[in-house]
SEFIZA-3560 file (N, C-alpha, C; in Angstrom, 3 decimals):
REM SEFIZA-3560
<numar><xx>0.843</xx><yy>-1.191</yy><zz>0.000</zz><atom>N</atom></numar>
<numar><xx>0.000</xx><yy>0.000</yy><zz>0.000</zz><atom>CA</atom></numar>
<numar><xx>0.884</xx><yy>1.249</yy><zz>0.000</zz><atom>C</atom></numar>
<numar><xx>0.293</xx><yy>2.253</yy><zz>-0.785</zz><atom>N</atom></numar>
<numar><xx>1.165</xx><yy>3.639</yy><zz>-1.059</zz><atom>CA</atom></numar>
<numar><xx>1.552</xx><yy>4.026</yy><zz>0.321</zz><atom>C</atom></numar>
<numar><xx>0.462</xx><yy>4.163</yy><zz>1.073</zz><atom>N</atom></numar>
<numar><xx>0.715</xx><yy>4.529</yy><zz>2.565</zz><atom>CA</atom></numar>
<numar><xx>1.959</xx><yy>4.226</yy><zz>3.095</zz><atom>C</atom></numar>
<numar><xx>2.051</xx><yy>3.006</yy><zz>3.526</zz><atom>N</atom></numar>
<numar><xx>3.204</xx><yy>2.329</yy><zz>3.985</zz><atom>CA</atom></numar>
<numar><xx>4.490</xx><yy>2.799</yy><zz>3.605</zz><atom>C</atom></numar>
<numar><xx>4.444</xx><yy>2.749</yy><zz>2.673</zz><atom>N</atom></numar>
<numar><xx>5.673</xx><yy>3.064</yy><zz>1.788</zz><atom>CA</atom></numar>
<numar><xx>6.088</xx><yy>4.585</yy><zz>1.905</zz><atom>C</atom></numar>
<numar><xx>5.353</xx><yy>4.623</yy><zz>1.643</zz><atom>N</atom></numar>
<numar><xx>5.608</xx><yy>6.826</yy><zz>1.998</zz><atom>CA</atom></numar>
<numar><xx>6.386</xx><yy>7.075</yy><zz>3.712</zz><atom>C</atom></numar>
<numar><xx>5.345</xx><yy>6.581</yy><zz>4.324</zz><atom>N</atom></numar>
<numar><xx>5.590</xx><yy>6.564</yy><zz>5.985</zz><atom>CA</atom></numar>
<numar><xx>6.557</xx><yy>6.014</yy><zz>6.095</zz><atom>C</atom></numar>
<numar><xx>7.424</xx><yy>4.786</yy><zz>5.598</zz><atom>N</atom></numar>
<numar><xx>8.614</xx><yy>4.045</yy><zz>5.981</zz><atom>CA</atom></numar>
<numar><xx>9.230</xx><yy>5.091</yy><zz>5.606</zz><atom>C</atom></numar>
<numar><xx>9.327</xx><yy>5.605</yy><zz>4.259</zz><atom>N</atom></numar>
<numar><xx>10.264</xx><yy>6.369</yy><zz>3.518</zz><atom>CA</atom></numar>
<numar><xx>10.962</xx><yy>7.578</yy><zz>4.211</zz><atom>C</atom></numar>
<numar><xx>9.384</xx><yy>8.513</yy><zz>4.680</zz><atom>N</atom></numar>
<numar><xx>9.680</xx><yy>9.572</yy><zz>5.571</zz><atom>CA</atom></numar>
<numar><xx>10.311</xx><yy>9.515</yy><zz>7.145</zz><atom>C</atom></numar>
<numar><xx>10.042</xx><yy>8.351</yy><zz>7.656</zz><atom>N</atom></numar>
<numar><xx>10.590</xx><yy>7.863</yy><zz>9.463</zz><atom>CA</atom></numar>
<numar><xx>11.984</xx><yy>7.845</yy><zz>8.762</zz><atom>C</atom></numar>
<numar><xx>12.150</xx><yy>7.393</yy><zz>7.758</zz><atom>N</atom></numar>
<numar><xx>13.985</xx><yy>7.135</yy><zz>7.840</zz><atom>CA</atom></numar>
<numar><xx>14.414</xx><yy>8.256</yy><zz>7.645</zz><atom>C</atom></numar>
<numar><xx>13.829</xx><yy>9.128</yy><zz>6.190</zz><atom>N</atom></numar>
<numar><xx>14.138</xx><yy>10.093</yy><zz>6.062</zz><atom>CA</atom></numar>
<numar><xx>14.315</xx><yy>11.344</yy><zz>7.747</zz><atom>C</atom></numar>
<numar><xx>13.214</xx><yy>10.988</yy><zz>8.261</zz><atom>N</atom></numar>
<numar><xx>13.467</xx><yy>12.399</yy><zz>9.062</zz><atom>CA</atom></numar>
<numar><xx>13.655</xx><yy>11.707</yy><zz>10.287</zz><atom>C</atom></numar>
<numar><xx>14.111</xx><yy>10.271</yy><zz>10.651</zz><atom>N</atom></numar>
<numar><xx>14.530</xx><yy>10.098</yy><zz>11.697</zz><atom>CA</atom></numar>
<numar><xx>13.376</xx><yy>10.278</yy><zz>12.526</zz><atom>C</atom></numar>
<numar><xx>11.879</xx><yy>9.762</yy><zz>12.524</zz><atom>N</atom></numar>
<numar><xx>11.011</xx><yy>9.467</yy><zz>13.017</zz><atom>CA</atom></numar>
<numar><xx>10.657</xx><yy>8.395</yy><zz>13.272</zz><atom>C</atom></numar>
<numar><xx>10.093</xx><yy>7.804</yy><zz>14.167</zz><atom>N</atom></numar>
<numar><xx>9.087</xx><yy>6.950</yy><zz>14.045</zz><atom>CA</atom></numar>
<numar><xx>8.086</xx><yy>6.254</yy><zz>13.487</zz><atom>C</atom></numar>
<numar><xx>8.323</xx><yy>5.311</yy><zz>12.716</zz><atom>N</atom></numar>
<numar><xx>6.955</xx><yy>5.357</yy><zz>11.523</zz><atom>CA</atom></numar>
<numar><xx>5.972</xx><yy>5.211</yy><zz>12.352</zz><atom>C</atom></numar>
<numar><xx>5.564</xx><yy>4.597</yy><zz>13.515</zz><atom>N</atom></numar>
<numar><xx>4.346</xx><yy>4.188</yy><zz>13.982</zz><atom>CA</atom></numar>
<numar><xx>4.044</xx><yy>5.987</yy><zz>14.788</zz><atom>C</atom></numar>
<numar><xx>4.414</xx><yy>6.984</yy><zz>14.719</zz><atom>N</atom></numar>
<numar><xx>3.822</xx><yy>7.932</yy><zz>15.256</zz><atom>CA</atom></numar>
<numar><xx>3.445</xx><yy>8.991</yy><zz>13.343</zz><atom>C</atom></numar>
<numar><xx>3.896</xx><yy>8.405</yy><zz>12.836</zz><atom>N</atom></numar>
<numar><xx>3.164</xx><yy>9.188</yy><zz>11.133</zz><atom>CA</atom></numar>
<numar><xx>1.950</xx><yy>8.553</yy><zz>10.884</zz><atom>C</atom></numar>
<numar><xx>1.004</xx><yy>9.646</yy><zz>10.831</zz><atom>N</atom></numar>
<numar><xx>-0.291</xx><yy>9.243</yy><zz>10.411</zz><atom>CA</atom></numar>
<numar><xx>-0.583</xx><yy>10.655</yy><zz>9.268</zz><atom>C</atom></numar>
<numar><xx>-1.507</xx><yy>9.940</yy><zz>8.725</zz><atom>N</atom></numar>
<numar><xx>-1.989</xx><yy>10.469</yy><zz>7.514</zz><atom>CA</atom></numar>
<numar><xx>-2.059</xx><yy>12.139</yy><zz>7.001</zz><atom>C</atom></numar>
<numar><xx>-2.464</xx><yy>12.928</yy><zz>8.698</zz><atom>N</atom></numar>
<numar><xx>-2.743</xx><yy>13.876</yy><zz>8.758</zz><atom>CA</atom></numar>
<numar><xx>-1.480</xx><yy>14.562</yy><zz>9.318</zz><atom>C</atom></numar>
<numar><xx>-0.353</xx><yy>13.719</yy><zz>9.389</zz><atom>N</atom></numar>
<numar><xx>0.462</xx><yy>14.244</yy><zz>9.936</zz><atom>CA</atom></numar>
<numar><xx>1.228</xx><yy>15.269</yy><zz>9.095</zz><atom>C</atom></numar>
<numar><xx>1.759</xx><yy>17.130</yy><zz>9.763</zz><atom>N</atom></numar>
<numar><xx>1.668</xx><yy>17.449</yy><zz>8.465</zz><atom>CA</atom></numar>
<numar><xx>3.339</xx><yy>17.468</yy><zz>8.380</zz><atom>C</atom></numar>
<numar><xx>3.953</xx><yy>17.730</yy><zz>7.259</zz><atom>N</atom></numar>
<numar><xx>5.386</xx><yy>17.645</yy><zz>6.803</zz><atom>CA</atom></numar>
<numar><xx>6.109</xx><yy>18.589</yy><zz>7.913</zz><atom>C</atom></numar>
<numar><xx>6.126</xx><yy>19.530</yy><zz>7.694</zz><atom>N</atom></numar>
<numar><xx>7.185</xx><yy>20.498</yy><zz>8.295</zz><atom>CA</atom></numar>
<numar><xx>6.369</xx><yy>20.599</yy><zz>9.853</zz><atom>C</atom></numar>
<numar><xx>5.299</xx><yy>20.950</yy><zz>10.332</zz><atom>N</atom></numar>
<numar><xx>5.038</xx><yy>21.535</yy><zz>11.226</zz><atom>CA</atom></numar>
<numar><xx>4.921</xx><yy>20.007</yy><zz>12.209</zz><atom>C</atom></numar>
<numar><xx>4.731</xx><yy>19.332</yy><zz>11.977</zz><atom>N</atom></numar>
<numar><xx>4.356</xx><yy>17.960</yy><zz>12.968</zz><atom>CA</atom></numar>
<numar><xx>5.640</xx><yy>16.725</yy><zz>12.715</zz><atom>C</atom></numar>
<numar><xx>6.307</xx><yy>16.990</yy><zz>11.609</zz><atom>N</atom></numar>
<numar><xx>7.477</xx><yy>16.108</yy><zz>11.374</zz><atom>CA</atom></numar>
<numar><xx>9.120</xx><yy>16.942</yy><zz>11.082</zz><atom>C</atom></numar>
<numar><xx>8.924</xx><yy>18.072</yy><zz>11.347</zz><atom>N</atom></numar>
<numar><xx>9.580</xx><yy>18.659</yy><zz>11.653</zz><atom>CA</atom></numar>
<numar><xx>10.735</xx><yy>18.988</yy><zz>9.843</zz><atom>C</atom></numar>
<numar><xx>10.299</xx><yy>18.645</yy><zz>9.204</zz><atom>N</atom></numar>
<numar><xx>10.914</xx><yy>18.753</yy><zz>7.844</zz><atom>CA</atom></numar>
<numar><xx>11.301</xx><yy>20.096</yy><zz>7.732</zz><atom>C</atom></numar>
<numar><xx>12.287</xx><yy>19.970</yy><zz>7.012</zz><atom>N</atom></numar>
<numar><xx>12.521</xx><yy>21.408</yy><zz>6.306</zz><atom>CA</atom></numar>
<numar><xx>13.183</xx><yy>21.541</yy><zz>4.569</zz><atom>C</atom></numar>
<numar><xx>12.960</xx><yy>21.996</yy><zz>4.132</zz><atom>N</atom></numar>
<numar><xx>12.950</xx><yy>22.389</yy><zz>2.497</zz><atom>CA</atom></numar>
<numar><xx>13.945</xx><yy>21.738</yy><zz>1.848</zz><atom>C</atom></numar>
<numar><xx>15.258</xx><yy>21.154</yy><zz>2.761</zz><atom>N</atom></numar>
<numar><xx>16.223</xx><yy>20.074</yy><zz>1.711</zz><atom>CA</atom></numar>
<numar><xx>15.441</xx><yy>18.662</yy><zz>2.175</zz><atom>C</atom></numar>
<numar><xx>14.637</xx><yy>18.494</yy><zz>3.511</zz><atom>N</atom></numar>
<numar><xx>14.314</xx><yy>17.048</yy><zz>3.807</zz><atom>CA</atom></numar>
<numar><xx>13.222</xx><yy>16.782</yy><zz>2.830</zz><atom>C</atom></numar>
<numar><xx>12.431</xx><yy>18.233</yy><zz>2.530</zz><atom>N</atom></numar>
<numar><xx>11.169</xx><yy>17.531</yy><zz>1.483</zz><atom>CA</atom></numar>
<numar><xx>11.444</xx><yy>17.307</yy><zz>-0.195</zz><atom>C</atom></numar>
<numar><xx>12.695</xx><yy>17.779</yy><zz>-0.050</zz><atom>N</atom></numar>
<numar><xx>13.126</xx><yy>17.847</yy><zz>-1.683</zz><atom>CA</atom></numar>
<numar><xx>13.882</xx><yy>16.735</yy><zz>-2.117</zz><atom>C</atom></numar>
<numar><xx>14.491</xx><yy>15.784</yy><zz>-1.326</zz><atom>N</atom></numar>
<numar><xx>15.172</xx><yy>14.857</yy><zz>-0.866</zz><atom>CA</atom></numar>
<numar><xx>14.103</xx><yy>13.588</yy><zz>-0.745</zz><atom>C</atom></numar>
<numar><xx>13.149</xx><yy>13.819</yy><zz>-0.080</zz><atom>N</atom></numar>
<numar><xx>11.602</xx><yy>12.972</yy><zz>-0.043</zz><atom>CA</atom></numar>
<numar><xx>11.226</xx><yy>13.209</yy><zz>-1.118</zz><atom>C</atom></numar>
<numar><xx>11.330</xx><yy>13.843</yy><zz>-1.886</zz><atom>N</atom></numar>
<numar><xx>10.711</xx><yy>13.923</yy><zz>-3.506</zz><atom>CA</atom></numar>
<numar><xx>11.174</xx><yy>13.316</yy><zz>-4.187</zz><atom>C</atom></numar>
<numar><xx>12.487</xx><yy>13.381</yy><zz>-4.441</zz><atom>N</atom></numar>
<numar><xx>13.523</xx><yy>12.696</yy><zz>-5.440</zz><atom>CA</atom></numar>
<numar><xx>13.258</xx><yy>11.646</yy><zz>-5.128</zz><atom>C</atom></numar>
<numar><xx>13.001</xx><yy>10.983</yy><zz>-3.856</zz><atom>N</atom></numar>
<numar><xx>13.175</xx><yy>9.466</yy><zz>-3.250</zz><atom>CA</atom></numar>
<numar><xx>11.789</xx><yy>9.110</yy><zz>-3.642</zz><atom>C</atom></numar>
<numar><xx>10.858</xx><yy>9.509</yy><zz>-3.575</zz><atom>N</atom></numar>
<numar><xx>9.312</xx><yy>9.146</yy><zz>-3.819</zz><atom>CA</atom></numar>
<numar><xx>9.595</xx><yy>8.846</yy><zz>-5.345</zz><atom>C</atom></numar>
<numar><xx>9.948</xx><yy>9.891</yy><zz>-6.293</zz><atom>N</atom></numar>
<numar><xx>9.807</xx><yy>9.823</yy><zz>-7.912</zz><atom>CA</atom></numar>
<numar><xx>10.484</xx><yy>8.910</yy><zz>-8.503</zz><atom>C</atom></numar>
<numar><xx>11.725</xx><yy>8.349</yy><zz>-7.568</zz><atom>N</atom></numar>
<numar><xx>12.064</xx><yy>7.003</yy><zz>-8.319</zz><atom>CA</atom></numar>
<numar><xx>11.302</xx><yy>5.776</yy><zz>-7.608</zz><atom>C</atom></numar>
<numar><xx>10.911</xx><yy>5.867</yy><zz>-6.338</zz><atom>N</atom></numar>
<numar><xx>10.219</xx><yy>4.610</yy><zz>-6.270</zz><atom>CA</atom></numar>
<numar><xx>9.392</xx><yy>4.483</yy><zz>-7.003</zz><atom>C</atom></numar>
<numar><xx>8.135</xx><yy>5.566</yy><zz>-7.033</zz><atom>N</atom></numar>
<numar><xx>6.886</xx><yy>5.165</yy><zz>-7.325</zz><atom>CA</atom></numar>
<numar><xx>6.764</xx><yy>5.457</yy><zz>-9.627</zz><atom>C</atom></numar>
<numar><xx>8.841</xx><yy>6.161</yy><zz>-9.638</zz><atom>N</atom></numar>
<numar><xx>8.301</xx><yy>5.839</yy><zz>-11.053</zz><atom>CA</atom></numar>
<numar><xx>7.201</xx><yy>7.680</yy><zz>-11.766</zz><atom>C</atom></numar>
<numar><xx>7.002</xx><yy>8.404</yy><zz>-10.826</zz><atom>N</atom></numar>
<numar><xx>6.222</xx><yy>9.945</yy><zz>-10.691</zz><atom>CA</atom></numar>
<numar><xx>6.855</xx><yy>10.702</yy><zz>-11.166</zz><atom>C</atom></numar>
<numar><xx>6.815</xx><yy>11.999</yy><zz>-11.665</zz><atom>N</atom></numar>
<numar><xx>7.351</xx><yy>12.868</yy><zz>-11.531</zz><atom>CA</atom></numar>
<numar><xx>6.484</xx><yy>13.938</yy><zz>-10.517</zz><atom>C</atom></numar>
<numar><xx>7.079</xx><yy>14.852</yy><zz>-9.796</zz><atom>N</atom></numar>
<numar><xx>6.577</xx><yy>16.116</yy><zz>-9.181</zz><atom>CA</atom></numar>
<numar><xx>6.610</xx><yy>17.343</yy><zz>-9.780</zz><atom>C</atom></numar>
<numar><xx>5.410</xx><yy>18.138</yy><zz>-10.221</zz><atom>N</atom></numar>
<numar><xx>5.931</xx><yy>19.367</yy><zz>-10.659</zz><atom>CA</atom></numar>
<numar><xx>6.278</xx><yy>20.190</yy><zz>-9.345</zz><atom>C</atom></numar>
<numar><xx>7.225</xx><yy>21.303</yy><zz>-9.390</zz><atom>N</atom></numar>
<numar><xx>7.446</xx><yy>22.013</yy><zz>-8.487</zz><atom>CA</atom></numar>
<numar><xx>6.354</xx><yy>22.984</yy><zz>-7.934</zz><atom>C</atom></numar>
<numar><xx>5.529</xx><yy>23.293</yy><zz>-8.517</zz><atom>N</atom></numar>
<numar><xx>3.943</xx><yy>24.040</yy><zz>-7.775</zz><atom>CA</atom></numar>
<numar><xx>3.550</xx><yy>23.343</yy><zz>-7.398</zz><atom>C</atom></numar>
<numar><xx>3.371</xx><yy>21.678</yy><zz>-7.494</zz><atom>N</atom></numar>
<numar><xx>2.640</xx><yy>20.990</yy><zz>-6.478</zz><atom>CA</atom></numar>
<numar><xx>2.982</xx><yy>20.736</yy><zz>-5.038</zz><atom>C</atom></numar>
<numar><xx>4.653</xx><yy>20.780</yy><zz>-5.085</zz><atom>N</atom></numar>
<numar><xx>5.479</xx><yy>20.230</yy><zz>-4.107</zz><atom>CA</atom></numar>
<numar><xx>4.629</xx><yy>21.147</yy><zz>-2.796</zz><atom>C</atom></numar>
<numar><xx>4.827</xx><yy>22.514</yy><zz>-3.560</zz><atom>N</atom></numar>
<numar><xx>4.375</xx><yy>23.493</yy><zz>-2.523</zz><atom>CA</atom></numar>
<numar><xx>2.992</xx><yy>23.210</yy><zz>-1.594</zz><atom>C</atom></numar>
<numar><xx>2.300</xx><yy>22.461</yy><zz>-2.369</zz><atom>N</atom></numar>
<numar><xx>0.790</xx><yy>21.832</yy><zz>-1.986</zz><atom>CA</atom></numar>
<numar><xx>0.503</xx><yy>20.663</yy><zz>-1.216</zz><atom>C</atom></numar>
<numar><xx>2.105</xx><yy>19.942</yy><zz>-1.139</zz><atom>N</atom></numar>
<numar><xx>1.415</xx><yy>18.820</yy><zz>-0.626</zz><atom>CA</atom></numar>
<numar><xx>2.215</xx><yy>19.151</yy><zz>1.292</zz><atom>C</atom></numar>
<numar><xx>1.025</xx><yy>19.219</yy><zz>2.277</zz><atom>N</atom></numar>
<numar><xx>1.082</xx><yy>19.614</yy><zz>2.892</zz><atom>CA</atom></numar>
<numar><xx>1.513</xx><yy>18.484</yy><zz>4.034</zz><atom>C</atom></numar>
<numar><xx>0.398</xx><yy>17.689</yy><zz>4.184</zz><atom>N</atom></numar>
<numar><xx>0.034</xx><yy>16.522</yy><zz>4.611</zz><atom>CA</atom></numar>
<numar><xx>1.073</xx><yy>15.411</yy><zz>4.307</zz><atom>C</atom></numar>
<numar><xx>0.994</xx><yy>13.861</yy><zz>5.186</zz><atom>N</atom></numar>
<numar><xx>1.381</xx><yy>12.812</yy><zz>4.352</zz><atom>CA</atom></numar>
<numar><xx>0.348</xx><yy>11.999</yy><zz>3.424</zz><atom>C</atom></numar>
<numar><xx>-1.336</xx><yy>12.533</yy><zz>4.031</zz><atom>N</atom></numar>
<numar><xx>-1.771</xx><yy>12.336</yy><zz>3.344</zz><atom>CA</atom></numar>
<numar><xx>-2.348</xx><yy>12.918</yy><zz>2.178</zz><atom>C</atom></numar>
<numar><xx>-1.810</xx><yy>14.372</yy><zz>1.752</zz><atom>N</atom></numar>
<numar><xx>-1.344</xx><yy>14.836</yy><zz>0.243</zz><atom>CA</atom></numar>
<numar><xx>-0.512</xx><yy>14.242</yy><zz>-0.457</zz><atom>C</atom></numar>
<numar><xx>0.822</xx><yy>13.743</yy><zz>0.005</zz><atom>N</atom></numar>
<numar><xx>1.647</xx><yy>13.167</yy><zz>-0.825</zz><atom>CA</atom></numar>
<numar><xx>1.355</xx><yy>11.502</yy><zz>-0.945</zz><atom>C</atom></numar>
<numar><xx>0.335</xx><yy>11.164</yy><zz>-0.017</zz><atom>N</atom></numar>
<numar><xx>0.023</xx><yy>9.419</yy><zz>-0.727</zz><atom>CA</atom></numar>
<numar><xx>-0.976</xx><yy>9.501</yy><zz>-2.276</zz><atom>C</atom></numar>
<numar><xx>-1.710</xx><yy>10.921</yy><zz>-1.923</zz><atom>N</atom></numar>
<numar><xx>-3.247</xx><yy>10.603</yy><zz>-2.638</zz><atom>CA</atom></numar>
<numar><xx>-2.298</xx><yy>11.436</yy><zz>-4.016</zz><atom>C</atom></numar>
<numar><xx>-1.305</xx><yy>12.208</yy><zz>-3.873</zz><atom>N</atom></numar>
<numar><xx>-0.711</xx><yy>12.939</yy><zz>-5.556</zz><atom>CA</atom></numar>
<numar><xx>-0.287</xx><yy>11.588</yy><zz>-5.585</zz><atom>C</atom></numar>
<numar><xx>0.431</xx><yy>10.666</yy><zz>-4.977</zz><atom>N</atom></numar>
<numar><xx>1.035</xx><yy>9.321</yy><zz>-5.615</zz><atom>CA</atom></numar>
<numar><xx>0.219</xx><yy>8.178</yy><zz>-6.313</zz><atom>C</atom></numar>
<numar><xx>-0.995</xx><yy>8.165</yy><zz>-5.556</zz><atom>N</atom></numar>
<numar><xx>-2.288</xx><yy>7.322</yy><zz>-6.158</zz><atom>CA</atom></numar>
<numar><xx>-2.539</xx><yy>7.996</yy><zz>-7.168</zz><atom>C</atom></numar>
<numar><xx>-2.881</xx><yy>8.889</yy><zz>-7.173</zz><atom>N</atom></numar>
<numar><xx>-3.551</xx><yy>9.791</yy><zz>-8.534</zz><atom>CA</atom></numar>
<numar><xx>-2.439</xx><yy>9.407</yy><zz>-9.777</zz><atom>C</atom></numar>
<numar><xx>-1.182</xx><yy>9.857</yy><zz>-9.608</zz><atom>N</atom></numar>
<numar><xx>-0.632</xx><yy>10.195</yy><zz>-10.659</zz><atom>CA</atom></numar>
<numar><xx>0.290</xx><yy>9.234</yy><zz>-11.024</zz><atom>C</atom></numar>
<numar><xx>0.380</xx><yy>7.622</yy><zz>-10.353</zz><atom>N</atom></numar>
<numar><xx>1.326</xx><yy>6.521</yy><zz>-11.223</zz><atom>CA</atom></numar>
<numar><xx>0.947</xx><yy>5.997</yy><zz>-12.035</zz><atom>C</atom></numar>
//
C-alpha cells in the first residue's frame, strides 16, 4: 500500500518513528521537515513510485496524506 511506503520512507528520512506518522500528519510543522528534507523525499518518492513532481505541487502537498493521494492519482 502507497501509505506504507511513503511513511517508511519519511521515518527514515526524518529520523522518526513510523508508527507515530499518520496520515494527517503534516510535513514540516508535525514532522519537523525542512525544504532540503522535502526535496530529498521527492527525489526518493519519484524514483520509487516511477512519478514525476511538478514544483507548484510540491508546494501543496502539505500533509502525508497529500503526498500518498498525488502518488495514487498520478502513477
Amino acid at each position: 500500500m502507497v501509505f506504507e511506503k511513503v511513511r517508511d520512507m519519511i521515518a527514515e528520512q526524518l529520523q522518526v518513528d513510523a508508527a507515530s506518522i499518520k496520515s494527517e500528519s503534516r510535513l514540516v510543522e508535525d514532522l519537523k521537515a525542512d525544504s532540503a528534507n522535502v526535496m530529498v523525499m521527492i527525489l526518493e518518492l519519484e524514483s520509487e513510485f516511477g512519478i514525476e513532481v511538478e514544483d507548484d505541487v510540491i508546494l501543496g502537498l502539505k500533509t502525508v496524506g497529500d503526498v500518498v493521494s498525488y502518488i495514487e492519482a498520478n502513477q
